[in-house]
KEMIVO-250449 format. One record per atom (N, C-alpha, C): atom name; x, y, z. Coordinates in Angstrom, 3 decimals. Example, Ala and Ser with C-alpha at 12.3 -4.5 7.8 and 13.67 -1.06 7.14 Angstrom:
% residues 2
  site        px        py        pz
     N    13.190    -5.690     7.800
    CA    12.300    -4.500     7.800
     C    13.200    -3.300     7.800
     N    12.850    -2.250     7.080
    CA    13.670    -1.060     7.140
     C    12.900     0.030     7.870
% end
This chain:
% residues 214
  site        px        py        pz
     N    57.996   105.135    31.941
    CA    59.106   104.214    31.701
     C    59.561   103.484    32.960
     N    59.074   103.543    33.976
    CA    59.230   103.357    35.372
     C    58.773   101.525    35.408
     N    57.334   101.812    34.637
    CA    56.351   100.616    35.009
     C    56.856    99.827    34.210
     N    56.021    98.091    34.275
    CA    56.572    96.901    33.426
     C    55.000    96.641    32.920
     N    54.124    96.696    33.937
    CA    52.823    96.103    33.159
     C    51.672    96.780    33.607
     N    50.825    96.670    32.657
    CA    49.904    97.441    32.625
     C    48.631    96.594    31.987
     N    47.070    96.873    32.436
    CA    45.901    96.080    31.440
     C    45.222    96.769    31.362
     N    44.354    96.259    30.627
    CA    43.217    96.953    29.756
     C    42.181    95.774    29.117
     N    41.115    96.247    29.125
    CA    40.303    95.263    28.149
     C    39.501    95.786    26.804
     N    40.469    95.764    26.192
    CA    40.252    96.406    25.236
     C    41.188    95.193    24.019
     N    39.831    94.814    23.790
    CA    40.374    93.340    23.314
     C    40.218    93.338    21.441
     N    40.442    94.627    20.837
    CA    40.497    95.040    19.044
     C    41.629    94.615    18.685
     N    41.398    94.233    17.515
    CA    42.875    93.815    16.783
     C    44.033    94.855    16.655
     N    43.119    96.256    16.251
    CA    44.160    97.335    15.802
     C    45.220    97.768    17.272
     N    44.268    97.582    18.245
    CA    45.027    97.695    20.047
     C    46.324    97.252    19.989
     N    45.750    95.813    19.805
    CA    46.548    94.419    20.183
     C    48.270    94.473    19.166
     N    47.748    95.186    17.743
    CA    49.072    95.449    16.855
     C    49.468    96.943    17.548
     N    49.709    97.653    17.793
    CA    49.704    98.396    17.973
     C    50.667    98.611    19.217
     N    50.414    97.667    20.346
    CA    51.403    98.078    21.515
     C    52.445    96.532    21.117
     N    52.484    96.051    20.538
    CA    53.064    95.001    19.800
     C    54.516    96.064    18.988
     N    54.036    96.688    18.067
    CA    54.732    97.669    17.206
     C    55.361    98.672    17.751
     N    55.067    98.967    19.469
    CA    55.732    99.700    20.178
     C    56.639    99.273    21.110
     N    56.456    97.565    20.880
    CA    57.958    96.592    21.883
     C    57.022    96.273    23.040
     N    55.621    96.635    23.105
    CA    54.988    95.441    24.249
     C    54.975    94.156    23.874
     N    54.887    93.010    24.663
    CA    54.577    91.770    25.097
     C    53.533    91.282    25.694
     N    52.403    91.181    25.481
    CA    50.699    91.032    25.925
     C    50.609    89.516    26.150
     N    50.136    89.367    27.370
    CA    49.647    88.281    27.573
     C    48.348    88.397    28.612
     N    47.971    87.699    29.336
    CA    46.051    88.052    29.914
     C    46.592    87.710    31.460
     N    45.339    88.068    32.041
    CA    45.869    88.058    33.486
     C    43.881    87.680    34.190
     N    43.590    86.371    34.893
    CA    42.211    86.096    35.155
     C    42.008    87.399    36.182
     N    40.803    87.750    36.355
    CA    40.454    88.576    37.547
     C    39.073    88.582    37.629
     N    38.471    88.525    39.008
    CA    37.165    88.568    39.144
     C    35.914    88.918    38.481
     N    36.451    89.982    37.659
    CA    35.315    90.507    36.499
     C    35.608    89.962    34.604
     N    36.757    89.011    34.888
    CA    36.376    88.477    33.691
     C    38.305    88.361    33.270
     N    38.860    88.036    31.966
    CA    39.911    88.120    31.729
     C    40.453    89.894    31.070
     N    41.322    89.846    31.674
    CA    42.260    91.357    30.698
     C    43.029    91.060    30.277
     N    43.580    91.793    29.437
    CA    45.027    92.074    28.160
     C    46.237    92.774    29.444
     N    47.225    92.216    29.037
    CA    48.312    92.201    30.502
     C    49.507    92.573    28.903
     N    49.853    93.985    28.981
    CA    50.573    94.310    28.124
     C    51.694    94.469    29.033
     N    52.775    93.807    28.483
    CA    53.862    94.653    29.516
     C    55.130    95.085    28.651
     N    55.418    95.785    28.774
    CA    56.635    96.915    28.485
     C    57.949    96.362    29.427
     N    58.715    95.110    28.693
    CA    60.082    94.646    29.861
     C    60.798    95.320    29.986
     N    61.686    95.020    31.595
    CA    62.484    95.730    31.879
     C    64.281    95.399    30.861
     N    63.962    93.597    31.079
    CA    65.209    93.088    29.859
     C    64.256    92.734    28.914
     N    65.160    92.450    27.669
    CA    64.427    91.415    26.630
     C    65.655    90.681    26.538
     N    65.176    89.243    26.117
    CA    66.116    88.325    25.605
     C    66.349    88.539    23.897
     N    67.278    88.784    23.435
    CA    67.001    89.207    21.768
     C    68.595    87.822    21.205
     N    68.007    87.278    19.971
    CA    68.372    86.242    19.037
     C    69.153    87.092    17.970
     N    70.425    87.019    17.805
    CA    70.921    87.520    16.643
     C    71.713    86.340    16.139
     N    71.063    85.599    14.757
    CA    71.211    84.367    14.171
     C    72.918    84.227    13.974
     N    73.653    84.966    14.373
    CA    74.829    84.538    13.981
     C    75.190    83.824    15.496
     N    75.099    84.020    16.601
    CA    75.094    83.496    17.778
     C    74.404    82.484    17.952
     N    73.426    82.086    17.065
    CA    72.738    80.320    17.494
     C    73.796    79.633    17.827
     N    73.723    78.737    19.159
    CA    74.044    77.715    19.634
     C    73.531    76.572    19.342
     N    74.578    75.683    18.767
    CA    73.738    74.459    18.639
     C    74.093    73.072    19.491
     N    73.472    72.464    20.243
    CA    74.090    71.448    21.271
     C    74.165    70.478    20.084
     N    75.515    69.818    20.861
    CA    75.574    68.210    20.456
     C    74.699    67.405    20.342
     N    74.136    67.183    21.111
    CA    72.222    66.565    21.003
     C    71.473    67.276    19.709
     N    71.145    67.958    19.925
    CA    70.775    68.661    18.454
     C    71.074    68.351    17.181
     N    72.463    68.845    17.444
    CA    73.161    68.100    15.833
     C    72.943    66.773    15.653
     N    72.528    65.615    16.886
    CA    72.784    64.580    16.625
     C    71.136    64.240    15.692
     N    70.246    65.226    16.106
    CA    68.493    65.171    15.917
     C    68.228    65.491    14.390
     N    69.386    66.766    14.092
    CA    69.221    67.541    12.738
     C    69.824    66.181    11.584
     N    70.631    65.495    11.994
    CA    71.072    64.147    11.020
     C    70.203    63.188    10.585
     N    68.978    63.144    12.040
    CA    67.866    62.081    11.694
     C    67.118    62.636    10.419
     N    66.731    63.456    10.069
    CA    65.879    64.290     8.685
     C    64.284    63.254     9.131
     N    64.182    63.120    10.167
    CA    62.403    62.011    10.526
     C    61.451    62.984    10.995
     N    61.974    64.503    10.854
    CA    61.137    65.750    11.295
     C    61.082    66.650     9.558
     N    59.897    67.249    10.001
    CA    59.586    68.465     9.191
     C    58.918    69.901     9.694
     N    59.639    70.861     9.354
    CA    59.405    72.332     9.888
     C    58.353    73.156     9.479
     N    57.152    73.279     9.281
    CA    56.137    73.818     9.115
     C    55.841    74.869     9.438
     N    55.612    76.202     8.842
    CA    54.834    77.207     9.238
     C    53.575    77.833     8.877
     N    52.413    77.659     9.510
    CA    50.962    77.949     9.744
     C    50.109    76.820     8.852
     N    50.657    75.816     9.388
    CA    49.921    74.222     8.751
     C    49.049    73.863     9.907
     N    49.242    74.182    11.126
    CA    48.325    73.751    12.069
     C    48.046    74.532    12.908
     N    48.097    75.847    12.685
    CA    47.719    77.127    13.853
     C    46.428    76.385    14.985
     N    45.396    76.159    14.599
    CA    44.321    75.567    15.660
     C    44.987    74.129    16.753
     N    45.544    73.396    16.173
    CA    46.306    72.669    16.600
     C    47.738    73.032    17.586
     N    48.130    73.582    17.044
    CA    49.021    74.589    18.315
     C    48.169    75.077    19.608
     N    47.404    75.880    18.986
    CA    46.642    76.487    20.512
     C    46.047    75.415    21.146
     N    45.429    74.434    20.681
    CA    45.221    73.525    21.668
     C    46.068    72.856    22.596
     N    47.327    72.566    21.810
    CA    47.983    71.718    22.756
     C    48.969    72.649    23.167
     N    48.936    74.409    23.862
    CA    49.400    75.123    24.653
     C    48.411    75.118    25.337
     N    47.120    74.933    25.068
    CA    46.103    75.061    26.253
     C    46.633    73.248    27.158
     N    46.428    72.598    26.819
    CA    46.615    71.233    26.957
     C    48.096    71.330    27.814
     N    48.713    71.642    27.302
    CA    50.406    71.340    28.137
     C    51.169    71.918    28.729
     N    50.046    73.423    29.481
    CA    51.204    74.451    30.416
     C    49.665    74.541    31.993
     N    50.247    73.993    32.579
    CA    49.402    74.302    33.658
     C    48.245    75.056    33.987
     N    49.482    76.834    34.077
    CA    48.719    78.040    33.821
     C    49.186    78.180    32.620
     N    48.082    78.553    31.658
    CA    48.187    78.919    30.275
     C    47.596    80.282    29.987
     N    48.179    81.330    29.464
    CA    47.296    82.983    29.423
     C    47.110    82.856    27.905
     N    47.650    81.886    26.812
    CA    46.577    82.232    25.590
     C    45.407    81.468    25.755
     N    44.259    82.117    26.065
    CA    42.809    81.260    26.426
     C    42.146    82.174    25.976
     N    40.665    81.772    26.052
    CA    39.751    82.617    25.932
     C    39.762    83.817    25.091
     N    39.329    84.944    25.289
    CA    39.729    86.335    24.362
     C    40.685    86.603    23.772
     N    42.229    86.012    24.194
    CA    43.500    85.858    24.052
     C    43.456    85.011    22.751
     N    42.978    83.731    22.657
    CA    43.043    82.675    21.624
     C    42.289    83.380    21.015
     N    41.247    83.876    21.350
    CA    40.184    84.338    19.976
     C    40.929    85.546    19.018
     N    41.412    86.810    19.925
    CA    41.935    87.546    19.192
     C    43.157    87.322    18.450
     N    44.171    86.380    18.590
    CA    45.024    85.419    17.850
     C    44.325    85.030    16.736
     N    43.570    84.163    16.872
    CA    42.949    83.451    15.886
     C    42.196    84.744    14.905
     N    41.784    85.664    15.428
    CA    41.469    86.488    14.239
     C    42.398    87.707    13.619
     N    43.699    87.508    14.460
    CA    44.789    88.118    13.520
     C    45.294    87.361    12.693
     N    45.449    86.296    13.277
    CA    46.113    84.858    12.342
     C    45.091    85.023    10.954
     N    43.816    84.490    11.035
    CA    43.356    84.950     9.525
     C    42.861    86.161     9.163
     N    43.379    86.940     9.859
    CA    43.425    88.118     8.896
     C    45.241    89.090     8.561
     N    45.326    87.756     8.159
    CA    47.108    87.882     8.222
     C    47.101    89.012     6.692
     N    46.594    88.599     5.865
    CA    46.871    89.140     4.280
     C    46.236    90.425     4.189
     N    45.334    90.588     5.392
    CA    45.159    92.231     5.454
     C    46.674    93.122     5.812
     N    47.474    92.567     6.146
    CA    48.265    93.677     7.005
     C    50.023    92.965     6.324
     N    50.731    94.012     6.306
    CA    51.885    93.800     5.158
     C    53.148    93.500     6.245
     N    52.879    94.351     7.278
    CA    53.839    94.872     8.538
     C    53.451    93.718     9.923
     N    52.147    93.337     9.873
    CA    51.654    92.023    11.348
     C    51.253    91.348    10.667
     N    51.786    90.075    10.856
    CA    51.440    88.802    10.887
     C    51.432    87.813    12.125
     N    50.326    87.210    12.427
    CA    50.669    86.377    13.531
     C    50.805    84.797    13.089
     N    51.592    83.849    13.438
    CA    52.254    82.922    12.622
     C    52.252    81.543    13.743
     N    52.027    80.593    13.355
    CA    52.132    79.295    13.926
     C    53.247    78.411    13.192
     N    54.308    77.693    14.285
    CA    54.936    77.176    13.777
     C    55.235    75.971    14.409
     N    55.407    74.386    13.476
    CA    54.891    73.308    13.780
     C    56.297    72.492    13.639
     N    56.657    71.817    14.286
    CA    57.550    70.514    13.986
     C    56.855    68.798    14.172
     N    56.989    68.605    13.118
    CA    56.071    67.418    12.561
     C    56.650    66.262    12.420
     N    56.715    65.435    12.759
    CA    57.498    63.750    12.348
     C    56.983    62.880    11.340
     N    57.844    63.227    10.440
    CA    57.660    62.388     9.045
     C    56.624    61.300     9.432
     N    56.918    60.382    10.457
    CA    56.552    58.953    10.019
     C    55.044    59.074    10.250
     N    54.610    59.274    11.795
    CA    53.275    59.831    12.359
     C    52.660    60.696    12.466
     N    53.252    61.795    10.943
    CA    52.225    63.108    11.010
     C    52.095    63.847    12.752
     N    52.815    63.228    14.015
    CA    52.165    63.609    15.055
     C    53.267    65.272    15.460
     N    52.351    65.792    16.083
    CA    52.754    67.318    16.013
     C    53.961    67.201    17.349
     N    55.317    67.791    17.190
    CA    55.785    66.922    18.412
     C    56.035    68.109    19.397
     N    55.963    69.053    18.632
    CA    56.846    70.655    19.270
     C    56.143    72.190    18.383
     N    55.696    72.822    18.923
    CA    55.113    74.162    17.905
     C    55.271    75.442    19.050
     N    55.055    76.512    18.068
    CA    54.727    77.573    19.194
     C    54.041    78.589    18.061
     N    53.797    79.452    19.086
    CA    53.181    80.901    18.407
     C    53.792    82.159    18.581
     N    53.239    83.045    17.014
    CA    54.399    84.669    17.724
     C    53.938    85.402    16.823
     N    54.290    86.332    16.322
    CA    53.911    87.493    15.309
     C    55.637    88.014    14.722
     N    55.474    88.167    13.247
    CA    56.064    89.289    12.895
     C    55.843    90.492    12.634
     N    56.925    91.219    12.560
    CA    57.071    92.605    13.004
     C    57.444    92.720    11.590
     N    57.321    93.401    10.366
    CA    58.371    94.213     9.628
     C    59.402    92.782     9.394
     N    60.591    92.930     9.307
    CA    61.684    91.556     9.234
     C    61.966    91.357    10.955
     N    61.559    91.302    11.816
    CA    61.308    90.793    13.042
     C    60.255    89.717    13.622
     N    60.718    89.011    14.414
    CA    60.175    87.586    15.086
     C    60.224    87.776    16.548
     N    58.440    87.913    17.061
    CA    58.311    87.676    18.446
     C    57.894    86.328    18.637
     N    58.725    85.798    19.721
    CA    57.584    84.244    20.276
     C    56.398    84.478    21.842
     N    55.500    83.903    21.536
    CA    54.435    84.260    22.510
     C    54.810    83.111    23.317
     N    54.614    81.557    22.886
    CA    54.503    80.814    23.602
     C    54.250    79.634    22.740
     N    55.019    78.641    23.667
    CA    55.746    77.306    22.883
     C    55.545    76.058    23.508
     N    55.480    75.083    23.111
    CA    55.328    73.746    23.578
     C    56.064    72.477    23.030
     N    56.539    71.499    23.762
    CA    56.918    70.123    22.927
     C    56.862    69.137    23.819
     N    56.628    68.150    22.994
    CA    56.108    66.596    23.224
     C    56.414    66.138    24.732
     N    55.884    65.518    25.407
    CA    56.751    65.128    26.829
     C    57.049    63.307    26.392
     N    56.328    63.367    25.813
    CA    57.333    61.370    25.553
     C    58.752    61.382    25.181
     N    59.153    60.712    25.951
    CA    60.619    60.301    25.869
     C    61.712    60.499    24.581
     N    61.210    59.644    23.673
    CA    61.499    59.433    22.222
     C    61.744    60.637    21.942
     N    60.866    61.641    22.267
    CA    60.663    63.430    21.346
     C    62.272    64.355    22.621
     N    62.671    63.513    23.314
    CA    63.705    64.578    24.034
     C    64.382    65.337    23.401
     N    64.482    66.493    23.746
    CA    65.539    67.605    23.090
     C    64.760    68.457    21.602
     N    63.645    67.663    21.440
    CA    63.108    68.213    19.812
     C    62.575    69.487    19.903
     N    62.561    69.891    21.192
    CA    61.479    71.364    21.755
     C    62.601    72.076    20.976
     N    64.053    72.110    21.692
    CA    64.897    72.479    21.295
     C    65.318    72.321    19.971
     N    65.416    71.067    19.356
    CA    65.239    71.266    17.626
     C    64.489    72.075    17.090
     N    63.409    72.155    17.238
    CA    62.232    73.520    16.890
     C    62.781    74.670    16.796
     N    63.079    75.194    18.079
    CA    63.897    76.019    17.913
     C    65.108    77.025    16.919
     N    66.128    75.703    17.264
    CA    66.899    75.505    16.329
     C    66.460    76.012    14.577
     N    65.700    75.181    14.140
    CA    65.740    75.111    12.984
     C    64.162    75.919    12.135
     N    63.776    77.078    13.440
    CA    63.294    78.045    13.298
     C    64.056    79.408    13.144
     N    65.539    79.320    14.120
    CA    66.339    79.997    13.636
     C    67.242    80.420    11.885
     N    67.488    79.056    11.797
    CA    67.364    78.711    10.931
     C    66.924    79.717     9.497
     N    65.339    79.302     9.468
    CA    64.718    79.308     8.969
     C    64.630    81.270     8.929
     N    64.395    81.735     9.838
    CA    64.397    83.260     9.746
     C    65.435    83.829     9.287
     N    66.686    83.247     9.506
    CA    68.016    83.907     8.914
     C    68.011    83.332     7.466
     N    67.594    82.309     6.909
    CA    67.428    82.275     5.890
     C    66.568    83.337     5.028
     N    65.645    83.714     6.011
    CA    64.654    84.724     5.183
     C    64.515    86.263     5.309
     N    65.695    86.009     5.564
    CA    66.744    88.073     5.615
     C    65.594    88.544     6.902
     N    65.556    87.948     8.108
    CA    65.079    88.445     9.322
     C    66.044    88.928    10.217
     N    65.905    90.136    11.063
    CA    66.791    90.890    11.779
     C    67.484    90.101    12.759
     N    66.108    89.651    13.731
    CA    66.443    89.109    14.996
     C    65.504    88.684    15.624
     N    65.372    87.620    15.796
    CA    64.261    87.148    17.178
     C    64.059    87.656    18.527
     N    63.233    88.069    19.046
    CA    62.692    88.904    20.131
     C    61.915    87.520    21.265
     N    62.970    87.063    22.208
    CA    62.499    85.937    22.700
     C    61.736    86.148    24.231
     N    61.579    87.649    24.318
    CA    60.942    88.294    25.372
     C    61.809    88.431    26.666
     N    61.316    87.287    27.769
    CA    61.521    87.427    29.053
     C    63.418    86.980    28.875
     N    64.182    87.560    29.732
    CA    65.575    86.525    29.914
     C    66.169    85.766    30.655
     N    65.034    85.658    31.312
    CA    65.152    84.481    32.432
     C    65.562    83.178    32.112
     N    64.962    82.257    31.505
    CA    65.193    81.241    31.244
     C    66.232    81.005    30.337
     N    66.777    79.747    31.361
    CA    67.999    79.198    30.501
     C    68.211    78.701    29.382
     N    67.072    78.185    28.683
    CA    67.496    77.705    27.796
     C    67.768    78.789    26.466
     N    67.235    79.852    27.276
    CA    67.622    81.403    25.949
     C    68.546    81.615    26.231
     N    69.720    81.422    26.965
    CA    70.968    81.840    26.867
     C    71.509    80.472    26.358
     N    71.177    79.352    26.403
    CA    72.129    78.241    26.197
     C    71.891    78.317    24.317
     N    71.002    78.462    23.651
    CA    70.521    78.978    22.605
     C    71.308    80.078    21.758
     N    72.016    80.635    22.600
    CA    72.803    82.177    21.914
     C    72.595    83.649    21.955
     N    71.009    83.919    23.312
    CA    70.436    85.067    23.261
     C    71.283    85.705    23.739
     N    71.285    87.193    23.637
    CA    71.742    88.077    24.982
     C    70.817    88.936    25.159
     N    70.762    89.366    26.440
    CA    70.108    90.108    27.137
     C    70.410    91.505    26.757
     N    69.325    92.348    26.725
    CA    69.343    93.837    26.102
     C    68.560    94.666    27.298
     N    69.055    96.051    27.803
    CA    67.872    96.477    28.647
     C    66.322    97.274    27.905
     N    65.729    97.391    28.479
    CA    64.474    98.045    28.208
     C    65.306    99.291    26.830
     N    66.166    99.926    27.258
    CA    66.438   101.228    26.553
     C    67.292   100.828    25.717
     N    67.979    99.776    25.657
    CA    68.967    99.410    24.860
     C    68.001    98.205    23.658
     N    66.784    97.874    23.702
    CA    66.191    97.017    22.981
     C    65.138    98.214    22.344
     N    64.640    99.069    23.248
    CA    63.782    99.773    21.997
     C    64.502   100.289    21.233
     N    65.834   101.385    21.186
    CA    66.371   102.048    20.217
     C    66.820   100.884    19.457
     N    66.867    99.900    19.401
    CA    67.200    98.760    18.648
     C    66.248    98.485    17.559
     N    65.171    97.875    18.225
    CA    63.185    97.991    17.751
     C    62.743    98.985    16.793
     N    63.022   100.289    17.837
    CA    62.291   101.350    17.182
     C    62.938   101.692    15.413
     N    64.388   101.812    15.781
    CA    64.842   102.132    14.799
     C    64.821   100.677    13.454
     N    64.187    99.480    13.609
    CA    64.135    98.610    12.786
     C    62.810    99.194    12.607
     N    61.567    99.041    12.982
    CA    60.289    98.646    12.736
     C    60.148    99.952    12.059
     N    60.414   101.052    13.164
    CA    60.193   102.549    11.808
     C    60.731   102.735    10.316
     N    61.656   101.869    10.264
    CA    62.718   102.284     8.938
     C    62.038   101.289     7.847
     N    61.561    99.827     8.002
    CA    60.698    98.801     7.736
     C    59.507    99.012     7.353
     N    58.919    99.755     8.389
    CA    57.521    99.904     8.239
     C    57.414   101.325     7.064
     N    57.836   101.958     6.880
    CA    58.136   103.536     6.590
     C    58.464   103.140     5.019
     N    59.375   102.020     4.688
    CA    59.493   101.717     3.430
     C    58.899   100.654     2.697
% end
């Protein structure tokens, strides 16, 4: 309980659910002999409890336009590309994307993991403006990693995504979003709070066991 991260290459689906279902966060790490699985066990998590969504003024002003549509797993291949495409360093690649991509369709095997793509789309140009990727848990929502548009016109819509992904999970009797790291600001400007390592698993544990169990 000391450590934060740990790898392995041990790149099976059943692995990959598995330290997922125990409150890891996996992402890959390059190294001389090839890529590894970079599981890490945080010290905070940022955690979403839908009654705390924040919504900016900008936002509200975006949610009035109705020139967007909220999609989930309409363009999973399309997502991973344009996270490969629009983060510098990007760790879903290679073995990472592949083993995604073969949890993603093999979603209807498993009742408790699903891994899920989710798209914000603009009515007029079909063009994809904002998406990310994550898995559910039981009635729980992890995000892996997210992207949105850099043209001008699309400002603030990363954040609509968001938004109206929240939304969307509290509509569908979900616990809480699990937004990982709590660093970044825009998870607190959003409504997260910060939980420690011990104060987020007895949180976790006691959802996913009671979930999974029934």
């Amino acid at each position: 309980m000391q450590n934060n991260y740990y790898w392995s290459d041990n790149w099976s689906e059943d692995f990959y659910i598995e330290l997922a279902k125990a409150g890891f966060i996996s992402t890959s790490y390059d190294t001389k002999n090839g890529l590894v699985l970079l599981p890490e066990l945080q010290h905070d998590y940022a955690v979403l409890d839908f009654e705390n969504l924040h919504i900016s003024k900008k936002v509200k002003k975006l949610l009035n336009k109705n020139n967007y549509e909220l999609c989930i797993n309409s363009r999973f291949n399309e997502v991973i590309t344009k996270l490969n495409t629009q983060h510098k360093y990007n760790w879903l690649k290679n073995e990472y994307a592949e083993l995604l991509t073969k949890l993603y369709t093999n979603n209807n095997k498993s009742n408790d993991f699903k891994v899920i793509s989710v798209e914000l789309i603009c009515k007029d140009s079909t063009q994809l403006i904002a998406g990310e990727v994550g898995y559910i848990i039981a009635n729980t929502y992890t995000s892996l990693s997210g992207f949105s548009s850099k043209e001008k016109k699309y400002a603030n819509y990363g954040t609509l995504q968001l938004v109206l992904l929240a939304k969307y999970l509290q509509n569908n009797n979900f616990k809480f979003w699990n937004f990982g790291h709590p660093h970044m600001i825009y998870k607190k400007k959003l409504g997260c709070k910060t939980y420690t390592r011990n104060e987020f698993l007895q949180r976790w544990n006691n959802i996913i066991s009671f979930e999974i169990s029934n």
